[in-house]
C-alpha positions as CSV (number, residue, x, y, z in Angstrom):
1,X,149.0,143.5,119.8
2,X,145.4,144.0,120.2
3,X,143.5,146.2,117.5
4,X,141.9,149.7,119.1
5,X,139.1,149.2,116.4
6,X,138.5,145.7,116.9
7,X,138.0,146.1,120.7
8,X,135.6,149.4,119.9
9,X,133.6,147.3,118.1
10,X,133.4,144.5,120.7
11,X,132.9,147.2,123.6
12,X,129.9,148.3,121.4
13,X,128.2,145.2,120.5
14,X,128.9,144.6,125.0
15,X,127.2,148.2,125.6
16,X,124.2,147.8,122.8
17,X,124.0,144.0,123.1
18,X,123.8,142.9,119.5
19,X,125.8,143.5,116.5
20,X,123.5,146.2,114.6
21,X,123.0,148.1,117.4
22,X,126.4,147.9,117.8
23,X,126.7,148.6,114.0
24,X,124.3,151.6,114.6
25,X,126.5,153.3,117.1
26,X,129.7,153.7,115.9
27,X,127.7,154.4,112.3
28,X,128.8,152.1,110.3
29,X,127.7,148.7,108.9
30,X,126.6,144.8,110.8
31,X,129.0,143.4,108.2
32,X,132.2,145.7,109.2
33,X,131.4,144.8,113.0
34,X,131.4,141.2,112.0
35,X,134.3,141.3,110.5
36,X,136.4,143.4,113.2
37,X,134.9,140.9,116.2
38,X,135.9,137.7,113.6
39,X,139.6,139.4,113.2
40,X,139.8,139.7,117.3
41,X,138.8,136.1,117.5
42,X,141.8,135.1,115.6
43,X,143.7,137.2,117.2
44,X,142.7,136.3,120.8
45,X,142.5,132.1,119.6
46,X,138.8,133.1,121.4
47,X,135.4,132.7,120.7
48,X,133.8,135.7,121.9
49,X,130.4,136.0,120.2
50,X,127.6,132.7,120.8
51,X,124.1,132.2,119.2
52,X,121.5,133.0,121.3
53,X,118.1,132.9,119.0
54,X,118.1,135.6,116.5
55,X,121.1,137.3,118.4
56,X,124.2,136.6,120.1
57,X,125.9,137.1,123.4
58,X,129.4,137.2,124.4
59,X,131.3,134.4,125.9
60,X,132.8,134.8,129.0
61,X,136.0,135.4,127.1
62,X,134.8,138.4,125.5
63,X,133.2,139.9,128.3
64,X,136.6,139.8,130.3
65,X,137.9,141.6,127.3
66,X,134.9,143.6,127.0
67,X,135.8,145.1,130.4
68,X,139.1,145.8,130.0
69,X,138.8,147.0,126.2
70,X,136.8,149.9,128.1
71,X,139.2,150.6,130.2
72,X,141.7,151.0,127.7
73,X,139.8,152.9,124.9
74,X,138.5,155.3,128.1
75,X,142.6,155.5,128.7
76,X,143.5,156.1,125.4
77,X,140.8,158.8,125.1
78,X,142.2,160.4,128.1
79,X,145.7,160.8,126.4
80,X,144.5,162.0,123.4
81,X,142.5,164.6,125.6
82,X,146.0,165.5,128.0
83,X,147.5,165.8,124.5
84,X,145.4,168.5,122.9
85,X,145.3,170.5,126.2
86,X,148.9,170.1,126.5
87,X,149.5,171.9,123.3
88,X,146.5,174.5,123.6
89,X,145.5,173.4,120.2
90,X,142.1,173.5,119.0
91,X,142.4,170.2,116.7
92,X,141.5,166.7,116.9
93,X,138.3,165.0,116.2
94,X,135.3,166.4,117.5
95,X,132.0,164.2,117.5
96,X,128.8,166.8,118.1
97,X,125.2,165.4,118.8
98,X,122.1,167.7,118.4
99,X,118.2,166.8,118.4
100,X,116.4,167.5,115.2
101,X,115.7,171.2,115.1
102,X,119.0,172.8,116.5
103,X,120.7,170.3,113.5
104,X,118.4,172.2,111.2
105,X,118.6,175.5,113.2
106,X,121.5,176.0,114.8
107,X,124.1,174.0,114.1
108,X,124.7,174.8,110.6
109,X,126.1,178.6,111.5
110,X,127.7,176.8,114.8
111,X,129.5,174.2,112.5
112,X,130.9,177.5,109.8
113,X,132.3,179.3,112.8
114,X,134.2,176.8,113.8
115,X,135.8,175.6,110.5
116,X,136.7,179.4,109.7
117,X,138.8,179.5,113.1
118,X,140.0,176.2,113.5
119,X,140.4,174.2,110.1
120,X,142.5,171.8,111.4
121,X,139.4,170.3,113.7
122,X,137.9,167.8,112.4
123,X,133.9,168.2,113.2
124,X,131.1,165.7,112.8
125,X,127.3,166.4,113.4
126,X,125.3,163.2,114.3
127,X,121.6,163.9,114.8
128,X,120.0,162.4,117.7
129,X,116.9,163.1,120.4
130,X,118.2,163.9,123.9
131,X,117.9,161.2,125.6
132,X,119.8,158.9,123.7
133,X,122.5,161.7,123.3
134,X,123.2,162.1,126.7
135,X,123.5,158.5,127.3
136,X,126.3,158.6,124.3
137,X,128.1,162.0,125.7
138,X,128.3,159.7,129.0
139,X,129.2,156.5,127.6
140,X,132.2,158.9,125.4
141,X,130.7,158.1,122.2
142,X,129.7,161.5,121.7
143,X,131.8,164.5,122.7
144,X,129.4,167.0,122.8
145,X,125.5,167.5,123.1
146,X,123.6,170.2,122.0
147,X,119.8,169.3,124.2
148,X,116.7,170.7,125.3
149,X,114.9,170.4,128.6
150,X,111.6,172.2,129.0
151,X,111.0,174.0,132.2
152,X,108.1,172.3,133.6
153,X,109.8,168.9,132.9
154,X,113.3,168.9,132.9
155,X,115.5,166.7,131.7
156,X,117.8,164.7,134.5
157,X,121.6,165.5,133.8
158,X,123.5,162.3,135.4
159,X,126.9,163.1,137.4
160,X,130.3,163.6,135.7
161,X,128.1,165.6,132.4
162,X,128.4,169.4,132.2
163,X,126.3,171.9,130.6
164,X,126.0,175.5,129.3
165,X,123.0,176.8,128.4
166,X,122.3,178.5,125.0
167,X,119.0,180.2,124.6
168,X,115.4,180.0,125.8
169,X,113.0,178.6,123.3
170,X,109.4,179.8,123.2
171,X,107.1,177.4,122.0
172,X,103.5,178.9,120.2
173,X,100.3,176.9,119.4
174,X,99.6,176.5,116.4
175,X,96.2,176.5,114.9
176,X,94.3,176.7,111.3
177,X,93.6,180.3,110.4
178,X,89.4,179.4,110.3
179,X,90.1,178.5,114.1
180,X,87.6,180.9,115.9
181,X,90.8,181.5,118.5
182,X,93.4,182.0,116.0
183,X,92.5,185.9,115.9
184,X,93.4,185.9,119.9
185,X,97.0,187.5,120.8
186,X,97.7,185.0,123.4
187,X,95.5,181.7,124.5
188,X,95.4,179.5,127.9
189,X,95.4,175.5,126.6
190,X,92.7,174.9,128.9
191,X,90.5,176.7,125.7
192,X,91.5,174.2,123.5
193,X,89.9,171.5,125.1
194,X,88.2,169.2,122.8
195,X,90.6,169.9,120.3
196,X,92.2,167.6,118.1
197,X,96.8,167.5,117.7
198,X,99.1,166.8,116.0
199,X,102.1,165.3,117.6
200,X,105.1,163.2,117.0
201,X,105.4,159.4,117.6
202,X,104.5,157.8,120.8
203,X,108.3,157.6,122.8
204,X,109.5,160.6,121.7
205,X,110.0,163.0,123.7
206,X,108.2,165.7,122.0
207,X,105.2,163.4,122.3
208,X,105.3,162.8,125.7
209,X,105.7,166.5,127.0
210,X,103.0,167.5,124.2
211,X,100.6,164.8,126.4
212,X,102.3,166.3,129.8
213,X,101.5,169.6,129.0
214,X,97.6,169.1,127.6
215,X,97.0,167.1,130.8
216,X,98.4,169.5,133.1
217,X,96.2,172.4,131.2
218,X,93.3,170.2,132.0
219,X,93.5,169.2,128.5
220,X,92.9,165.5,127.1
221,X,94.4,164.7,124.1
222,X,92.6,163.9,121.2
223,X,95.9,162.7,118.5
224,X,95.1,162.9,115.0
225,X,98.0,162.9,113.1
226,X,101.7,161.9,114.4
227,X,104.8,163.0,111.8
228,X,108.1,163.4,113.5
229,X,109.6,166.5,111.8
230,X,108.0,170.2,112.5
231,X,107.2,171.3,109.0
232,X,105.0,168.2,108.4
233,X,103.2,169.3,111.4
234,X,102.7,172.9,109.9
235,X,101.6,171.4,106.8
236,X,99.1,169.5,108.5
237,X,97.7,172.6,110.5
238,X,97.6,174.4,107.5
239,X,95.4,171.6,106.0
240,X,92.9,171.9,109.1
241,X,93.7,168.4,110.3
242,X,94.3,169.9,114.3
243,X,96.4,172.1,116.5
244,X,100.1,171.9,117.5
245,X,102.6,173.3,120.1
246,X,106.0,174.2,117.8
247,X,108.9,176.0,119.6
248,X,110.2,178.5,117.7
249,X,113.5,177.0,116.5
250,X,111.3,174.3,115.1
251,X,109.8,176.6,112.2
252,X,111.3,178.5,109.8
253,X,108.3,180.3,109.0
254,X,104.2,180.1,108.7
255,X,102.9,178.5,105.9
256,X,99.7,180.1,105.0
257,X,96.0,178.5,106.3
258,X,98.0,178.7,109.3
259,X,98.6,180.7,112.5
260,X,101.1,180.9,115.4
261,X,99.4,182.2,118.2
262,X,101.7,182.4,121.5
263,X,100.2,180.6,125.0
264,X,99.6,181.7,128.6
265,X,101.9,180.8,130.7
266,X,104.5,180.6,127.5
267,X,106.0,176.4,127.4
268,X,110.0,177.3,127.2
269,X,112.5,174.8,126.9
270,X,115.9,175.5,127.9
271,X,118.6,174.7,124.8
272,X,121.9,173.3,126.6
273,X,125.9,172.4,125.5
274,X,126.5,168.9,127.6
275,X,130.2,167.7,128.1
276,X,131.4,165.2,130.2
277,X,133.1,167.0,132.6
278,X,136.8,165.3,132.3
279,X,137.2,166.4,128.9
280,X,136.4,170.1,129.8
281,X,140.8,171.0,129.8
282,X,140.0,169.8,125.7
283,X,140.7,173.1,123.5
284,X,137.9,171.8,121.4
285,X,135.2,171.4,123.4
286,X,135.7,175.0,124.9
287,X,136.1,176.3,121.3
288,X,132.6,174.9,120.1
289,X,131.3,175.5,123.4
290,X,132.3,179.1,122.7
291,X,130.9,178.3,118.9
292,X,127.6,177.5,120.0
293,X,127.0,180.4,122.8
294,X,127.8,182.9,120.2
295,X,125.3,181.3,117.4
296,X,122.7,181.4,120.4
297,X,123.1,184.7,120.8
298,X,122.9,186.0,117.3
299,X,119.3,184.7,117.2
C-alpha cells in the first residue's frame, strides 16, 4: 500500500522541481522530504530521484507515479470534500493564504470568528503574496486566498478559481511633514515628479504597480529605499528619505515627521476570498468565506 504522505511529497518535489522547494511548500523541512521520497523508493523497489548538478530530477519511474499520485491525492481530496458537505459540518482542516497586510490586518479578527463558531475546524494562516497564492489555491495546496487586485491593473483569476470580494482599499501618498505638498487635501502624482520613493523589492508586486502607477502619472521613478513591510516604509518617510503610496490596510497609524495625504484619482485595490470552485459544497469554505465578509465589513 502506497503512503498518501510519501506520494505528497513526491507530487511536490514534481510540481516545484527540487526537494527544498518542495520542502518549502508543504512547510516543512529538505530532510523530511528526503526521507518520505527514500521510504517510497523502498517501497516501489524504484529509483525515482537522479543527480542532475546541484539538483535532481525524477526518473521516469517517478514521473509515472508523479502523475498518478496527483490524481489520487486530487481524489482523495474530493472525498474528504463530499464528506464534509455530506454531513453539513463546518470541520476539517482548513489551509487559508493571505498577502502581508490582510495577515496583519484582517485576518486576525477573521481567524477569532471562526474558532468561536466552529472549534472543531482546524484553521491554518500561511502568509504569502498573491501571485504565488493563487497558483497554490489552484494547484489545492491552499484552500483559500485572501488577495488584492488593484483596479487599474488587475490581477488575472485563471478558470475553475472563485472569488468574493471583501472591501475596497484606498491607497494615500505618503510624504515627510516638511514636504511643501504635504499641507495639500488631495495631490495628482504628476506633482511629484522628481521625487524620490520608497518601494518594496524589485518582483514584488507592490513594486511593480508602485512603478506602473508613477509611469502612467507621467511620473519616473527615482527608488531610494526598498523594505518589504509597510511600517518600515513609514519609518523611512518619517525620516525624510522619500515618498510612498500605502493602502490603508497597510498602516496602523502615522508616525509622526510624517503625513498621509490622499491622491487624485484615489489607487484602490480590490481585497478578494479565491476558492477553487469544486470545493465551494465545503461547509468550511462557505463558513470563512462568511468569516471574512463580515470582518470586511466591520472596517
Amino acid at each position: 500500500m502506497l503512503d498518501l504522505n510519501r506520494l505528497k511529497a513526491l507530487h511536490a518535489v514534481s510540481v516545484y522541481g527540487s526537494v527544498g522547494a518542495a520542502a518549502d511548500a508543504l512547510m516543512v523541512t529538505p530532510s523530511a522530504v528526503s526521507q518520505q521520497l527514500a521510504k517510497l523508493e523502498r517501497e516501489t523497489g524504484a529509483t525515482l530521484l537522479e543527480r542532475n548538478g546541484r539538483g535532481v530530477r525524477l526518473t521516469d519511474a517517478a514521473g509515472l507515479l508523479a502523475d498518478h499520485a496527483e490524481r489520487i491525492l486530487a481524489l482523495v481530496e474530493t472525498a474528504e470534500a463530499d464528506f464534509e458537505a455530506l454531513r453539513g459540518e463546518v470541520v476539517g482542516r482548513l489551509s487559508i493564504g493571505a498577502f502581508p497586510t490582510a495577515a496583519r490586518g484582517l485576518m486576525p479578527r477573521a481567524l477569532i470568528r471562526l474558532r468561536e463558531r466552529h472549534p472543531d475546524l482546524r484553521l491554518q494562516l500561511i502568509e504569502r503574496d498573491p501571485e504565488r497564492q493563487i497558483r497554490e489555491v489552484g494547484r489545492g495546496e491552499l484552500d483559500l486566498a485572501v488577495i488584492q487586485d488593484w483596479t487599474n491593473r488587475p490581477m488575472a483569476i485563471p478558470d475553475g478559481l472563485s472569488r468574493a470580494p471583501l472591501f475596497d482599499d484606498i491607497a494615500d501618498v505618503l510624504l515627510p511633514a516638511s514636504h511643501p505638498l504635504a499641507d495639500r487635501p488631495e495631490i495628482e502624482l504628476a506633482e511629484l515628479s522628481g521625487e524620490r520613493w520608497i518601494s518594496s523589492s524589485p518582483g514584488t508586486v507592490c513594486h511593480d504597480w508602485l512603478v506602473y502607477t508613477l509611469r502612467s502619472a507621467g511620473v519616473e521613478p527615482d527608488i531610494a529605499c526598498m523594505a518589504d513591510e509597510y511600517p518600515t516604509h513609514l519609518a523611512l518617510v518619517a525620516a525624510g528619505q522619500g515618498c510612498a503610496i500605502i493602502p490603508r490596510l497597510g498602516r496602523d497609524f502615522v508616525p509622526a515627521g510624517a503625513l498621509a495625504v490622499p491622491i487624485k484619482p484615489r489607487p484602490i485595490r480590490r481585497i478578494y476570498a479565491v476558492w477553487r470552485s469544486d470545493a465551494a459544497r465545503r461547509p468550511a469554505i462557505r463558513a470563512a468565506v462568511e468569516a471574512l465578509k463580515a470582518v470586511s465589513a466591520e472596517r
